[in-house]
mmCIF file of the N, C-alpha and C atoms, coordinates in Angstrom:
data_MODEL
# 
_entry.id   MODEL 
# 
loop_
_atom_site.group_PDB 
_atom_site.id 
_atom_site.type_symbol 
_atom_site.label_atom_id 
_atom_site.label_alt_id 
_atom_site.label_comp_id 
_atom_site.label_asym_id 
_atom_site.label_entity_id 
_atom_site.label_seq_id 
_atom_site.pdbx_PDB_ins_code 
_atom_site.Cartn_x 
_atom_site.Cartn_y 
_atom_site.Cartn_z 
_atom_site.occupancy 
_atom_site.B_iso_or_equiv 
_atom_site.pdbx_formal_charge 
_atom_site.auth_seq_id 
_atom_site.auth_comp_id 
_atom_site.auth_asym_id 
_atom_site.auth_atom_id 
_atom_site.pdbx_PDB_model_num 
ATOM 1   N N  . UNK A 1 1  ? -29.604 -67.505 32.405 1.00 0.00 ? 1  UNK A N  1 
ATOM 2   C CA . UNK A 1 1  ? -30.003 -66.166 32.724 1.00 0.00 ? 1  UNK A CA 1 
ATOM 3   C C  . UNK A 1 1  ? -28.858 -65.516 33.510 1.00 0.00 ? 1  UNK A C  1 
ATOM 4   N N  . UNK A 1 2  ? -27.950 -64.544 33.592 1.00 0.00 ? 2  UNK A N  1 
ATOM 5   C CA . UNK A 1 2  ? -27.416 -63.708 33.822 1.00 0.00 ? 2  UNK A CA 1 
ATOM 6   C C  . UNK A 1 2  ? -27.978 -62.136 34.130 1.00 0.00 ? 2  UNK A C  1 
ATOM 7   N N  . UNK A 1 3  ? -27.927 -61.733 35.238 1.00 0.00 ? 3  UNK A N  1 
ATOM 8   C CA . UNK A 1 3  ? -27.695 -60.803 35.906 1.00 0.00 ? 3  UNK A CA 1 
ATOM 9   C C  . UNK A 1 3  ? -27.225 -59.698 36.593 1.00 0.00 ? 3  UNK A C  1 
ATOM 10  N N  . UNK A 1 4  ? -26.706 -58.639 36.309 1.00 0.00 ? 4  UNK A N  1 
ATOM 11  C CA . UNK A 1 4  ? -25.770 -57.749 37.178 1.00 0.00 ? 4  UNK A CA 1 
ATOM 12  C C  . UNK A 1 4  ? -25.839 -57.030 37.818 1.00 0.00 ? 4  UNK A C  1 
ATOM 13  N N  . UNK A 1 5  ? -26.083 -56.560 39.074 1.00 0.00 ? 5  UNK A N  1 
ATOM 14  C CA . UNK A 1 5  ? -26.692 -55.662 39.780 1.00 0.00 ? 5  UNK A CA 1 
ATOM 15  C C  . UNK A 1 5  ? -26.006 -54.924 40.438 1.00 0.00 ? 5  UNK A C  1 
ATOM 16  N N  . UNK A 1 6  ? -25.428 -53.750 40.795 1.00 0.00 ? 6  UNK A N  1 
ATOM 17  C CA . UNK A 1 6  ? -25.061 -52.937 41.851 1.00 0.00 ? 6  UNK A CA 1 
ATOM 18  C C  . UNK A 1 6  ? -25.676 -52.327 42.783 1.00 0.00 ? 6  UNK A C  1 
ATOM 19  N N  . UNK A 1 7  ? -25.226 -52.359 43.948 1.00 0.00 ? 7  UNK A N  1 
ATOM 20  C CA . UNK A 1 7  ? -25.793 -52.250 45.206 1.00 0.00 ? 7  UNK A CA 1 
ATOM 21  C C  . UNK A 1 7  ? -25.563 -50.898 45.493 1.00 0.00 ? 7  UNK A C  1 
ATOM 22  N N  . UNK A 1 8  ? -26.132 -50.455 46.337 1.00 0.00 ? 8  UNK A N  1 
ATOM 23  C CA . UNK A 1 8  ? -26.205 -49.128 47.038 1.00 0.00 ? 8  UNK A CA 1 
ATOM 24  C C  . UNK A 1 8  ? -24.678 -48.409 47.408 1.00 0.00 ? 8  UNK A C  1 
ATOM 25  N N  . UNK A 1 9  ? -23.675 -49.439 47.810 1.00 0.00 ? 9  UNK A N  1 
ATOM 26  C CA . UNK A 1 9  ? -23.002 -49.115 48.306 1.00 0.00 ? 9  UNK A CA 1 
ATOM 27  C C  . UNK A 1 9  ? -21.433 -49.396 47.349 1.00 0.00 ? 9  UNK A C  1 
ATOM 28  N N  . UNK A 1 10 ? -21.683 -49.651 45.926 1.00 0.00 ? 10 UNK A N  1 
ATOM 29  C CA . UNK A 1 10 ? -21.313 -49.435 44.868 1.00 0.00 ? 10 UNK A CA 1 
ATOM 30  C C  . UNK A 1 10 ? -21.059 -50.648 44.582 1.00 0.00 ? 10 UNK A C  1 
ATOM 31  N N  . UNK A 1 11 ? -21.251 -52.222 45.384 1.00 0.00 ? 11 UNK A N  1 
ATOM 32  C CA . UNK A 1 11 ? -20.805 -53.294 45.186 1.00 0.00 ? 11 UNK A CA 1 
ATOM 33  C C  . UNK A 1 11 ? -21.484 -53.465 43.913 1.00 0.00 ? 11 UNK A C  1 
ATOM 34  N N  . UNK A 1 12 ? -20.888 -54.703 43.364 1.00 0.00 ? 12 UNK A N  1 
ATOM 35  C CA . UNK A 1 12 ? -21.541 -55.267 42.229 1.00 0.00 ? 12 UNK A CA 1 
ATOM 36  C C  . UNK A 1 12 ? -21.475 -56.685 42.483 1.00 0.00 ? 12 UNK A C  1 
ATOM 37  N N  . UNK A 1 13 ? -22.904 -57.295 41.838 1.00 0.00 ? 13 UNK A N  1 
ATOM 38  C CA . UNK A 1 13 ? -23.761 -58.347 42.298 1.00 0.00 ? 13 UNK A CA 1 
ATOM 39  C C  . UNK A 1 13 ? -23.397 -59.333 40.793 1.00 0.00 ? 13 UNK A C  1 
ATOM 40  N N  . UNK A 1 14 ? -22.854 -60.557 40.438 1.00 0.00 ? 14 UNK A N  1 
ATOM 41  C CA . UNK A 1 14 ? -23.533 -60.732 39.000 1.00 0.00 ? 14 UNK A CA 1 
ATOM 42  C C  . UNK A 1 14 ? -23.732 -61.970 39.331 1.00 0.00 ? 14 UNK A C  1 
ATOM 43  N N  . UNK A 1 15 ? -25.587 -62.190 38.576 1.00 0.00 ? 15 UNK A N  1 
ATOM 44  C CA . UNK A 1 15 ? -26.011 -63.458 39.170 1.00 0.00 ? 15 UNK A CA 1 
ATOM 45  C C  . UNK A 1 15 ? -26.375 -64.548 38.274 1.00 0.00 ? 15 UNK A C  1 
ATOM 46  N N  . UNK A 1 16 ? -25.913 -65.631 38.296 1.00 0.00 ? 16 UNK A N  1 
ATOM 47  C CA . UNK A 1 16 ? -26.073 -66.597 36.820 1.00 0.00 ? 16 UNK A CA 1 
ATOM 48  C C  . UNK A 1 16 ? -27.014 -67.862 37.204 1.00 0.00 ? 16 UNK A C  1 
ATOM 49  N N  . UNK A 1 17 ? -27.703 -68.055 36.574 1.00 0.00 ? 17 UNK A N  1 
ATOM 50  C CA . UNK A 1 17 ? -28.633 -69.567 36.976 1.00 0.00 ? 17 UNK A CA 1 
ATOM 51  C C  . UNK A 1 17 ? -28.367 -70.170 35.619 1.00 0.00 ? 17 UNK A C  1 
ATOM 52  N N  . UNK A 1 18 ? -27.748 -71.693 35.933 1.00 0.00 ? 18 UNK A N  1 
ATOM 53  C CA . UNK A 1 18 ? -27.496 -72.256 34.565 1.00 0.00 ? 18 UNK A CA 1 
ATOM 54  C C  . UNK A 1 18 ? -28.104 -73.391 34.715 1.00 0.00 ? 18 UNK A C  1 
ATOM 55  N N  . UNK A 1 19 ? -29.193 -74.495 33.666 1.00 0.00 ? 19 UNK A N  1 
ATOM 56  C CA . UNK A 1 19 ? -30.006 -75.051 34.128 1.00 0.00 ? 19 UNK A CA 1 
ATOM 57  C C  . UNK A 1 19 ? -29.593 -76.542 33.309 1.00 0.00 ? 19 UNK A C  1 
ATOM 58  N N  . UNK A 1 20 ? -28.564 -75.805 31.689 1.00 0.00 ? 20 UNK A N  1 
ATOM 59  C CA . UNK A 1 20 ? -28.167 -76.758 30.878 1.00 0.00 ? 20 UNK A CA 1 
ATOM 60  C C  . UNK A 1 20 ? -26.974 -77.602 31.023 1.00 0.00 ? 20 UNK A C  1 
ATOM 61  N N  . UNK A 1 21 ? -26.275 -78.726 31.231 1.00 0.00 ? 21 UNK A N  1 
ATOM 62  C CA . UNK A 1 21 ? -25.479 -78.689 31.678 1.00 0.00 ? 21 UNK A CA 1 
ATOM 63  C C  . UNK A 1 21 ? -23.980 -78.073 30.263 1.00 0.00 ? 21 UNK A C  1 
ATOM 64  N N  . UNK A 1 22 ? -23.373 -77.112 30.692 1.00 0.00 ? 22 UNK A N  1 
ATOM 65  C CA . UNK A 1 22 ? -22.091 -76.591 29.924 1.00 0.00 ? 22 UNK A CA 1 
ATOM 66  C C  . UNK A 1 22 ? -20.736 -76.880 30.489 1.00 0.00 ? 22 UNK A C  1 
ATOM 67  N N  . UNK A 1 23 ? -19.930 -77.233 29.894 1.00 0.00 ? 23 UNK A N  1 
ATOM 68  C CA . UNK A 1 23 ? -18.419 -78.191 30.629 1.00 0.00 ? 23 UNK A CA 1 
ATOM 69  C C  . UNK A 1 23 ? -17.967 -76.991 30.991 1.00 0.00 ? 23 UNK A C  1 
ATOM 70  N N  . UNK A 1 24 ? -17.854 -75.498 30.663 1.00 0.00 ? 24 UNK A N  1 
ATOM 71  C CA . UNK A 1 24 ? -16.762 -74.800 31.096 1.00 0.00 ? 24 UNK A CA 1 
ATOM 72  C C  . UNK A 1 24 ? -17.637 -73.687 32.016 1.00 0.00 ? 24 UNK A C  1 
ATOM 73  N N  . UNK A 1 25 ? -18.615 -74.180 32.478 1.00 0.00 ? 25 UNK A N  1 
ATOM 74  C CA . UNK A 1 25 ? -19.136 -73.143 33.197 1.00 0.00 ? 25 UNK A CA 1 
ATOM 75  C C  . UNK A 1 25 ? -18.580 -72.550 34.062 1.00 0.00 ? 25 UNK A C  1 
ATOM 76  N N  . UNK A 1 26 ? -17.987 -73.045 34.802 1.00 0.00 ? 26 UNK A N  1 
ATOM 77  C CA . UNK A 1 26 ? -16.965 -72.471 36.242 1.00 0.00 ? 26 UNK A CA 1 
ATOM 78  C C  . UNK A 1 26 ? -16.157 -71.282 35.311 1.00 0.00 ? 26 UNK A C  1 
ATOM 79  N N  . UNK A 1 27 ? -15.013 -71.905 34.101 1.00 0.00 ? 27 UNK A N  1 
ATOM 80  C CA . UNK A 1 27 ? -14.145 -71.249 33.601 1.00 0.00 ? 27 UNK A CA 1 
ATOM 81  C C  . UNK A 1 27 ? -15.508 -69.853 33.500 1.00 0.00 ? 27 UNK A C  1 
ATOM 82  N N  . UNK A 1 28 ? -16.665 -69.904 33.194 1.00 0.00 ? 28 UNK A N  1 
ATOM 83  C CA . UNK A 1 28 ? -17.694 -68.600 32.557 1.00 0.00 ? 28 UNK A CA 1 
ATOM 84  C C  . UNK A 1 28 ? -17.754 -67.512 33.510 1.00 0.00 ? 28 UNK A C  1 
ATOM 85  N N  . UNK A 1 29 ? -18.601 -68.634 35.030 1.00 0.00 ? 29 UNK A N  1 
ATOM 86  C CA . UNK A 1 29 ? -18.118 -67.660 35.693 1.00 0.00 ? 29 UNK A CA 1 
ATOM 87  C C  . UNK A 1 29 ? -17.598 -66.926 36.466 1.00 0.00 ? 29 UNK A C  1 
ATOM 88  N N  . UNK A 1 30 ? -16.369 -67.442 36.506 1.00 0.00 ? 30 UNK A N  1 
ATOM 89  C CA . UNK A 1 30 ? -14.713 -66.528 37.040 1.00 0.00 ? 30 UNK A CA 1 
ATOM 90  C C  . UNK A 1 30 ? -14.545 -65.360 36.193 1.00 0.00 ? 30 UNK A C  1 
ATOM 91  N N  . UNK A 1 31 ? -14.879 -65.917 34.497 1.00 0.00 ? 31 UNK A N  1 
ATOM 92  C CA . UNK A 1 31 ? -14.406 -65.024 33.586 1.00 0.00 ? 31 UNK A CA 1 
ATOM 93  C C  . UNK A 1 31 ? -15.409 -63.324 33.707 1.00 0.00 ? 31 UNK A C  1 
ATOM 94  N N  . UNK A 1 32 ? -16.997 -63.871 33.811 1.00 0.00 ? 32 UNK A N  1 
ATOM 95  C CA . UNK A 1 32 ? -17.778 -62.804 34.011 1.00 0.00 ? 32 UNK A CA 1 
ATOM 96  C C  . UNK A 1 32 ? -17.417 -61.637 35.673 1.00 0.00 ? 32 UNK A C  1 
ATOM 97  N N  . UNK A 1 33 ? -17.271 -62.866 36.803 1.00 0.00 ? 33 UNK A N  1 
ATOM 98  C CA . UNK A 1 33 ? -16.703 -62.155 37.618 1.00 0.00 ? 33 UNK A CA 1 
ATOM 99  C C  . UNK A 1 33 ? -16.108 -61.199 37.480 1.00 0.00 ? 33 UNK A C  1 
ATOM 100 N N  . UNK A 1 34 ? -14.678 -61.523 37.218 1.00 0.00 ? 34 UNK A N  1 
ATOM 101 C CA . UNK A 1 34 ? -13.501 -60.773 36.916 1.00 0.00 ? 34 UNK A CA 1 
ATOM 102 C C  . UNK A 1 34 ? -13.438 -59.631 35.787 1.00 0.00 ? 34 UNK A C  1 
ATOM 103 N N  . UNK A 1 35 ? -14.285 -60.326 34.769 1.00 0.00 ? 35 UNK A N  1 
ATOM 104 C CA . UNK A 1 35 ? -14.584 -59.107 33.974 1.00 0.00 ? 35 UNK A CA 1 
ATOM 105 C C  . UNK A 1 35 ? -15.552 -57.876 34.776 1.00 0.00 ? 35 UNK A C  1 
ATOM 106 N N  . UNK A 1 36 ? -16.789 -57.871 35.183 1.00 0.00 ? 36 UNK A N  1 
ATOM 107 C CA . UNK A 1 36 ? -17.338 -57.138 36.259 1.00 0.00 ? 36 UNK A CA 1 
ATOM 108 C C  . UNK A 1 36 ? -16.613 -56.199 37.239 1.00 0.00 ? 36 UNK A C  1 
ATOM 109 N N  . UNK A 1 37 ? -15.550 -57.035 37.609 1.00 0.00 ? 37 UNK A N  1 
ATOM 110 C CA . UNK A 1 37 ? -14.555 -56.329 38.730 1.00 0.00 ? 37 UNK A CA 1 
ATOM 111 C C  . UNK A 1 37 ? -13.579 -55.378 37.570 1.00 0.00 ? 37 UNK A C  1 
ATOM 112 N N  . UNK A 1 38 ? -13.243 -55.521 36.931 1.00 0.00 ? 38 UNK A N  1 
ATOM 113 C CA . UNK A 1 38 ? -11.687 -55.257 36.118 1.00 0.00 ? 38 UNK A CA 1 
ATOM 114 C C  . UNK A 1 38 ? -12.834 -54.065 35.639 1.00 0.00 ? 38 UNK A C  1 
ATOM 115 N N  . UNK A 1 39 ? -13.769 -54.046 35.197 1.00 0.00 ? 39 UNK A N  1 
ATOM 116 C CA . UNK A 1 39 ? -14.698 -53.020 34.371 1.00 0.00 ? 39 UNK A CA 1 
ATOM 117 C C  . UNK A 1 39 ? -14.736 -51.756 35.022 1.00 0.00 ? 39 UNK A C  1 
ATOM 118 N N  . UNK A 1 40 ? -14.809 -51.659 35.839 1.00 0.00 ? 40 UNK A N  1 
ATOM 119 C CA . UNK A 1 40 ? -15.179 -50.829 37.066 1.00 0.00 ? 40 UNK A CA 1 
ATOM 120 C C  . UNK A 1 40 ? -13.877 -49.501 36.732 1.00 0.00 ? 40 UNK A C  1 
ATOM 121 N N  . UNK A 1 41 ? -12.443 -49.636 36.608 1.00 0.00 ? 41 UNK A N  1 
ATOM 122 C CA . UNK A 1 41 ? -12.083 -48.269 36.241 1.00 0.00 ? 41 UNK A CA 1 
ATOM 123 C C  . UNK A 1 41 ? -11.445 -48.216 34.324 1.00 0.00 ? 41 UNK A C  1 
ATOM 124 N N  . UNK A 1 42 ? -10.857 -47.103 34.921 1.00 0.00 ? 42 UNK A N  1 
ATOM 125 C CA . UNK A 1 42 ? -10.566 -46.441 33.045 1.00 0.00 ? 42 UNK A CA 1 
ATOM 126 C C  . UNK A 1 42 ? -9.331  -46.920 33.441 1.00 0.00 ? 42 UNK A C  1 
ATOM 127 N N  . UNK A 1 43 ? -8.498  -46.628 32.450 1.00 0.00 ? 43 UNK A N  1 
ATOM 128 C CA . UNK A 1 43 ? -6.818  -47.176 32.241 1.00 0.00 ? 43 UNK A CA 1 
ATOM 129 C C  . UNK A 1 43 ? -6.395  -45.751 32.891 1.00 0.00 ? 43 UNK A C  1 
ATOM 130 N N  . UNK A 1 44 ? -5.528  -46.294 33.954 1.00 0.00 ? 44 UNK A N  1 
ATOM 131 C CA . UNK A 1 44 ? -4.960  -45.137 34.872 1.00 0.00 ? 44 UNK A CA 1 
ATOM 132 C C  . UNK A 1 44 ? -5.421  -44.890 36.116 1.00 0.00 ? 44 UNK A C  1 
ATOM 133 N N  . UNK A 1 45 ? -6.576  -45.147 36.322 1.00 0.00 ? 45 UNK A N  1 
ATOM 134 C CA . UNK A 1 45 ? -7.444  -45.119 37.235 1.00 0.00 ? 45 UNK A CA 1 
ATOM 135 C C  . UNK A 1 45 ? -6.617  -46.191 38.715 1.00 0.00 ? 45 UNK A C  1 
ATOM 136 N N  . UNK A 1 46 ? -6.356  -45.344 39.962 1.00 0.00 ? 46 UNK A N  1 
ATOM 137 C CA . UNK A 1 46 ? -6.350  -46.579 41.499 1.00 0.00 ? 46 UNK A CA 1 
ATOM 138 C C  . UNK A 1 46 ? -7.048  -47.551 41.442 1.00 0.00 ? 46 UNK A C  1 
ATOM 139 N N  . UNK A 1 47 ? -6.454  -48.561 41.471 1.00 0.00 ? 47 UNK A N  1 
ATOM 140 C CA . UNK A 1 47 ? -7.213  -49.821 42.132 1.00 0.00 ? 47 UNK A CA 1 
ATOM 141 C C  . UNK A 1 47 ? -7.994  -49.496 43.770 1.00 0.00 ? 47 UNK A C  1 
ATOM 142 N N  . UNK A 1 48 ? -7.511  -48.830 44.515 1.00 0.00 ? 48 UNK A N  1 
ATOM 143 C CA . UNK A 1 48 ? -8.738  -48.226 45.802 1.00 0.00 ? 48 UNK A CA 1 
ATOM 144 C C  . UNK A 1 48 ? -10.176 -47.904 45.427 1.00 0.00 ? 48 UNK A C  1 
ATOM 145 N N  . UNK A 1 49 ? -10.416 -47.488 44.166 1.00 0.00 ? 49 UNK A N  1 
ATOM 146 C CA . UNK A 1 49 ? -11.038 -46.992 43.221 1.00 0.00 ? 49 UNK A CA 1 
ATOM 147 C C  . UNK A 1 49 ? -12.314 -48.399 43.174 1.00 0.00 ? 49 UNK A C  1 
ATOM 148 N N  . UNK A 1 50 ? -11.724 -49.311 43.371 1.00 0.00 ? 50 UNK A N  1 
ATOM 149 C CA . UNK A 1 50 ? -12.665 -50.565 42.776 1.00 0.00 ? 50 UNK A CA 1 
ATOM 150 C C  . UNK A 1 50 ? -13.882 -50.751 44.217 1.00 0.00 ? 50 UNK A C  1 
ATOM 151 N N  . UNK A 1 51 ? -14.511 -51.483 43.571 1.00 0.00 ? 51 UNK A N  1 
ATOM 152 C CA . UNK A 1 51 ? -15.932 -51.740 44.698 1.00 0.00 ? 51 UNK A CA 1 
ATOM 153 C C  . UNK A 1 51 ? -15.710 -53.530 44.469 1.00 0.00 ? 51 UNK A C  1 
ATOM 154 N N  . UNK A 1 52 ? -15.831 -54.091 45.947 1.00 0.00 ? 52 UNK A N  1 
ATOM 155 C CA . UNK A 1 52 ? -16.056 -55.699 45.853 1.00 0.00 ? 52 UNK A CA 1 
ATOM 156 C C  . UNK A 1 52 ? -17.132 -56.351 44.428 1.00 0.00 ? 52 UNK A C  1 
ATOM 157 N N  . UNK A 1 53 ? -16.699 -57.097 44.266 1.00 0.00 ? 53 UNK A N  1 
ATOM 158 C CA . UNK A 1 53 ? -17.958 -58.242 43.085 1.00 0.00 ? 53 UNK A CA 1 
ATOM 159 C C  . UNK A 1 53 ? -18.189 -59.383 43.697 1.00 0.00 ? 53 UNK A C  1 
ATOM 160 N N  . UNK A 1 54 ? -18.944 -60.173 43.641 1.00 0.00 ? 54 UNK A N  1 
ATOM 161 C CA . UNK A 1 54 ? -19.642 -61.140 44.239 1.00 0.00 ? 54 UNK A CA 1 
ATOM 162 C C  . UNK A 1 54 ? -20.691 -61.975 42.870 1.00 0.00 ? 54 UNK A C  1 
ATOM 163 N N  . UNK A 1 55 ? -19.942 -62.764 43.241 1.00 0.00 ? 55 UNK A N  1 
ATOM 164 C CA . UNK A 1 55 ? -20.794 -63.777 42.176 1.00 0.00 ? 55 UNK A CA 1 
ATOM 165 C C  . UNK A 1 55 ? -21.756 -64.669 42.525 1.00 0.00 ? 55 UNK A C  1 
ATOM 166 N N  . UNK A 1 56 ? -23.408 -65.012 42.201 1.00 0.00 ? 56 UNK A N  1 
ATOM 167 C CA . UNK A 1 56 ? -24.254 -65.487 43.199 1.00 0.00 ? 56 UNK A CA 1 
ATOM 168 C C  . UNK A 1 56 ? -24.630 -66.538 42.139 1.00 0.00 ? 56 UNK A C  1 
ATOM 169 N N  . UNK A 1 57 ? -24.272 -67.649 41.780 1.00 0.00 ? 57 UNK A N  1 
ATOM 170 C CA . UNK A 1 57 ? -24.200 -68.773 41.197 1.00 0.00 ? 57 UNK A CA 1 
ATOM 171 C C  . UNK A 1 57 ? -25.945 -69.914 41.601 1.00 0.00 ? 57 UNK A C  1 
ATOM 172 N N  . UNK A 1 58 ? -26.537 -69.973 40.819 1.00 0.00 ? 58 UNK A N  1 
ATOM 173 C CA . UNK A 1 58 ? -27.590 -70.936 40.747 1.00 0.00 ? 58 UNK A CA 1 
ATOM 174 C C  . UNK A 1 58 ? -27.621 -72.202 39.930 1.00 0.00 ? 58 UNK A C  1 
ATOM 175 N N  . UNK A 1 59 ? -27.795 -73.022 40.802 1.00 0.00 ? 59 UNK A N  1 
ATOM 176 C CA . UNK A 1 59 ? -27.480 -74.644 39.745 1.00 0.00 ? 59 UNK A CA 1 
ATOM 177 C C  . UNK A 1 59 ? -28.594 -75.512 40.469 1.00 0.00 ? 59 UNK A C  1 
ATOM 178 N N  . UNK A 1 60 ? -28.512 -76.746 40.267 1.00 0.00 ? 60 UNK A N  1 
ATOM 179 C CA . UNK A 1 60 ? -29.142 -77.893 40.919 1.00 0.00 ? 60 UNK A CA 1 
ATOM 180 C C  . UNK A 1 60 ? -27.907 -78.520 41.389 1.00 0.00 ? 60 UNK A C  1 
ATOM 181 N N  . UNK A 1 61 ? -27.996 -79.827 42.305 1.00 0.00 ? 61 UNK A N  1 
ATOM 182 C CA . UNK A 1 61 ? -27.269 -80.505 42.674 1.00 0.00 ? 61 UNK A CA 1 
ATOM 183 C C  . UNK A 1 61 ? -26.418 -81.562 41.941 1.00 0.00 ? 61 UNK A C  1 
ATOM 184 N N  . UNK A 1 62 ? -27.215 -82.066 40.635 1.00 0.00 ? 62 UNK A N  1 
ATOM 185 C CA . UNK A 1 62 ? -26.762 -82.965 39.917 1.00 0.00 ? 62 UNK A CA 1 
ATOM 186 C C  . UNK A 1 62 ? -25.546 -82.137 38.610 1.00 0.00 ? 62 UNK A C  1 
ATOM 187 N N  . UNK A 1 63 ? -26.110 -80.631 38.724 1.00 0.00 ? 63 UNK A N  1 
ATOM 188 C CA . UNK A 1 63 ? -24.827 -79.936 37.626 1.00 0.00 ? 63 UNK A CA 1 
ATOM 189 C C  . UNK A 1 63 ? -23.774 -80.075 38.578 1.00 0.00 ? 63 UNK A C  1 
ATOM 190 N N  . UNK A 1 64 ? -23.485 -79.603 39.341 1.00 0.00 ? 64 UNK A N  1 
ATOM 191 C CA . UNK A 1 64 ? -22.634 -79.407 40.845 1.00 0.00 ? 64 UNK A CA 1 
ATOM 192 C C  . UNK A 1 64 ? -21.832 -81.047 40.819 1.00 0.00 ? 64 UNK A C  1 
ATOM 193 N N  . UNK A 1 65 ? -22.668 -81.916 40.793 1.00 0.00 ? 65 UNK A N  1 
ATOM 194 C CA . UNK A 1 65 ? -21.638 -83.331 40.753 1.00 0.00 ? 65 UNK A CA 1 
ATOM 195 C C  . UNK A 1 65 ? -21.406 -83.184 39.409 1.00 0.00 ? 65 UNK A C  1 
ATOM 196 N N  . UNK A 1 66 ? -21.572 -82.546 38.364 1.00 0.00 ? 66 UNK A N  1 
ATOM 197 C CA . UNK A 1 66 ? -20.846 -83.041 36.918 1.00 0.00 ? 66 UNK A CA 1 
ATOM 198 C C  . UNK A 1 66 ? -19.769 -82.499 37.192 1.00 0.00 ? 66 UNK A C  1 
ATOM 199 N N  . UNK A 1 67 ? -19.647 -81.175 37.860 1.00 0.00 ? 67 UNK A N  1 
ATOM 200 C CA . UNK A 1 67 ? -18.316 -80.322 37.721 1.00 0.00 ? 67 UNK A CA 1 
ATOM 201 C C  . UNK A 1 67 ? -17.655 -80.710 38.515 1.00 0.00 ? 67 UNK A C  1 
ATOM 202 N N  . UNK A 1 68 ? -17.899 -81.961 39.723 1.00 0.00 ? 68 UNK A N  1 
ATOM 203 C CA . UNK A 1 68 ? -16.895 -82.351 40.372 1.00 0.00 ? 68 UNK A CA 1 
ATOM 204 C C  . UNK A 1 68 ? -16.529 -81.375 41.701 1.00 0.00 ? 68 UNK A C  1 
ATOM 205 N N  . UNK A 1 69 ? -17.420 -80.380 42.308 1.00 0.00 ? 69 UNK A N  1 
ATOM 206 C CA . UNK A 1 69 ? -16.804 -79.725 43.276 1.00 0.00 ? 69 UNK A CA 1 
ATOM 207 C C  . UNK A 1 69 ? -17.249 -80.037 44.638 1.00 0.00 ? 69 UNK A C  1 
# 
């Protein structure tokens, strides 16, 4: 389940609960992160321009030891 939410204060929230275990999940979500953040202006557009992202990651303990962190 994936999530994206923006906050009041223009932040953006994106929230993932992964329950199966998937080998490249981390690589997923850096990639969704960053995509989230990078989305935010047009081509040309200030980077001042951008609002923080925050990624709010849900797992169990036993995915967490597959990935080794």
């Amino acid at each position: 389940m994936d999530v994206k939410a923006v906050l009041v204060d223009g932040s953006i929230v994106v929230i993932e609960m992964q329950v199966a275990w998937m080998s490249a999940f981390n690589k997923r979500v850096a990639y969704n992160l960053a995509k989230a953040y990078a989305n935010q202006l047009e081509k040309g557009e200030n980077y001042p321009l951008l609002n923080p992202a925050i990624a709010v990651t849900i797992t169990d303990l036993f995915y967490l030891k597959r990935l080794r962190i």
